[in-house]
C-alpha positions in Angstrom: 0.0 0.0 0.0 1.2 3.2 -1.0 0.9 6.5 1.0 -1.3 9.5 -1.3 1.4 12.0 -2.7 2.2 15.0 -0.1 0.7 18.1 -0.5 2.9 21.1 -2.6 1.6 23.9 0.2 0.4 23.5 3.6 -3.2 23.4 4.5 -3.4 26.4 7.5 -6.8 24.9 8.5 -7.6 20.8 8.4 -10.6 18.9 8.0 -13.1 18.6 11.1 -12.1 15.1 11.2 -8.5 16.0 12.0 -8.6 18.9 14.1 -9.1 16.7 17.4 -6.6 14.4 16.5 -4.3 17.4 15.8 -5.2 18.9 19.6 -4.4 15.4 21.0 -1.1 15.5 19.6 -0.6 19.3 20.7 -1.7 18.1 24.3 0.4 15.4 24.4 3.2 18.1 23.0 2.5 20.5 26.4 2.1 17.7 28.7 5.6 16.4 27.6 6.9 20.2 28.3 5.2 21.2 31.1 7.3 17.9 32.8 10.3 18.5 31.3 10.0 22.1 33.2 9.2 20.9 36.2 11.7 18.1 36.5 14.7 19.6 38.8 17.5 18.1 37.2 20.1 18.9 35.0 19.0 19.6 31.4 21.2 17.3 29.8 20.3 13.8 31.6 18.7 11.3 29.0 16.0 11.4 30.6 15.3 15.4 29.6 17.1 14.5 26.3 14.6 12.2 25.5 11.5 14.1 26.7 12.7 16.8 24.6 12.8 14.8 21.5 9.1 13.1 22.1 7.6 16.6 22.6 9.6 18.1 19.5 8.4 14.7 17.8 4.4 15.4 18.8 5.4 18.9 17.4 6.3 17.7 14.2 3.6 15.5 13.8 1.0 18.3 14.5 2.5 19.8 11.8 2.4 17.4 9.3 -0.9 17.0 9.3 -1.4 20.0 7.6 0.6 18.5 4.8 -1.5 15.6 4.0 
């Protein structure tokens, strides 16, 4: 199965159908950073490393919808 082509310019508003999958990402996004702000320790332990790269992730997910 092959995904449809990707869109040439990005959609700035989606379908109905994909505006609350697009919050849940988003809220999944500011979950992700309102712990990596609250946790006290150093920024650089793996464990802020890698919340920092599933929240940027969520991010570019969110984003990508609006290429589709």
């Amino acid at each position: 199965m092959t995904a449809p082509p990707r869109r040439e310019q990005r959609r700035t508003h989606l379908d109905a159908a994909a505006v609350p999958i697009e919050a849940a990402i988003l809220a999944r996004a500011q979950a992700a950073d309102d712990l990596l702000k609250s946790y006290e320790g150093s920024e650089w332990t793996p464990y802020a490393v890698a919340l920092t790269l599933v929240r940027d992730e969520f991010r570019k997910l969110a984003e990508e919808l609006h290429w589709w």
